[in-house]
C-alpha positions as CSV (number, residue, x, y, z in Angstrom):
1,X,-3.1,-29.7,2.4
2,X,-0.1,-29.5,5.0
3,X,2.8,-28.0,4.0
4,X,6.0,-28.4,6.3
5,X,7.8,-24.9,5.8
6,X,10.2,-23.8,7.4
7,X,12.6,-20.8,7.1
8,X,16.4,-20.2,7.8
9,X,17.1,-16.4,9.7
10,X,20.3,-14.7,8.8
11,X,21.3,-16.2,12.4
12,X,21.4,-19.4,11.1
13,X,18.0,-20.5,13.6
14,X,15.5,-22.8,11.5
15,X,11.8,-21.0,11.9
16,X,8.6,-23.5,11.5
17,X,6.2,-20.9,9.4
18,X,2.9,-23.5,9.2
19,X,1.5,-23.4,5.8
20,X,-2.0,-24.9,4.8
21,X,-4.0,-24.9,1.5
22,X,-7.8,-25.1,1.6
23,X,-10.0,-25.7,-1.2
24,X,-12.4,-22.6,-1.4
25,X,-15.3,-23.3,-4.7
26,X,-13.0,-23.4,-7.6
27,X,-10.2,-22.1,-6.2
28,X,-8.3,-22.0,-3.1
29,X,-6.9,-20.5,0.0
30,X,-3.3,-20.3,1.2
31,X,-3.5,-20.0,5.1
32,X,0.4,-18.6,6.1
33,X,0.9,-18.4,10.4
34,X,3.8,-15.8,10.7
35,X,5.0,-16.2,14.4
36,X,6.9,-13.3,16.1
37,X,10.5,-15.0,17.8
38,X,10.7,-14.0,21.6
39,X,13.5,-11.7,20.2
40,X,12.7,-9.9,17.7
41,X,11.9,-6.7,18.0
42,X,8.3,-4.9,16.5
43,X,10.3,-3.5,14.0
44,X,11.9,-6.6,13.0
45,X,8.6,-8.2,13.0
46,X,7.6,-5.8,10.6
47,X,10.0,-6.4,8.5
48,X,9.4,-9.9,8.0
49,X,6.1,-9.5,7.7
50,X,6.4,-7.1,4.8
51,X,8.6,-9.9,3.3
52,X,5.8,-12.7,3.6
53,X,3.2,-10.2,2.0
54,X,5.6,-10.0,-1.1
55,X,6.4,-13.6,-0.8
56,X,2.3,-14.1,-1.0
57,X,1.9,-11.9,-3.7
58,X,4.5,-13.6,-5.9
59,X,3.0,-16.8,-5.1
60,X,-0.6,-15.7,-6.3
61,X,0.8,-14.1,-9.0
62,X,2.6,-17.7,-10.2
63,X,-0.8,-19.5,-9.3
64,X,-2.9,-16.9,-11.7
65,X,-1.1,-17.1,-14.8
């Protein structure tokens, strides 16, 4: 499955974040591509990516209850 995701920055700027689910045996896989903007910085890429790793976890969490 395709997901069209996309993400608004504090600067307003609408980010495509590709999303795909695969079917893995009885369960699945959630495939996230976390690009890295010409101008953001490392740290600021850091950052966000710390904020996709919660955003995963929450998201596994929901799916396991």
């Amino acid at each position: 499955m395709r997901l069209y995701h996309y993400v608004t920055t504090a600067q307003e700027v609408e980010v495509y974040v590709p999303l795909r689910v695969i079917s893995n045996g009885s369960g699945s896989e959630v495939l996230l591509t976390l690009f890295r903007l010409p101008e953001m910085s490392e740290e600021q890429y850091a950052e966000d990516l710390k904020l996709v790793e919660q955003d995963l976890r929450t998201l596994k969490d929901i799916l396991e209850e």
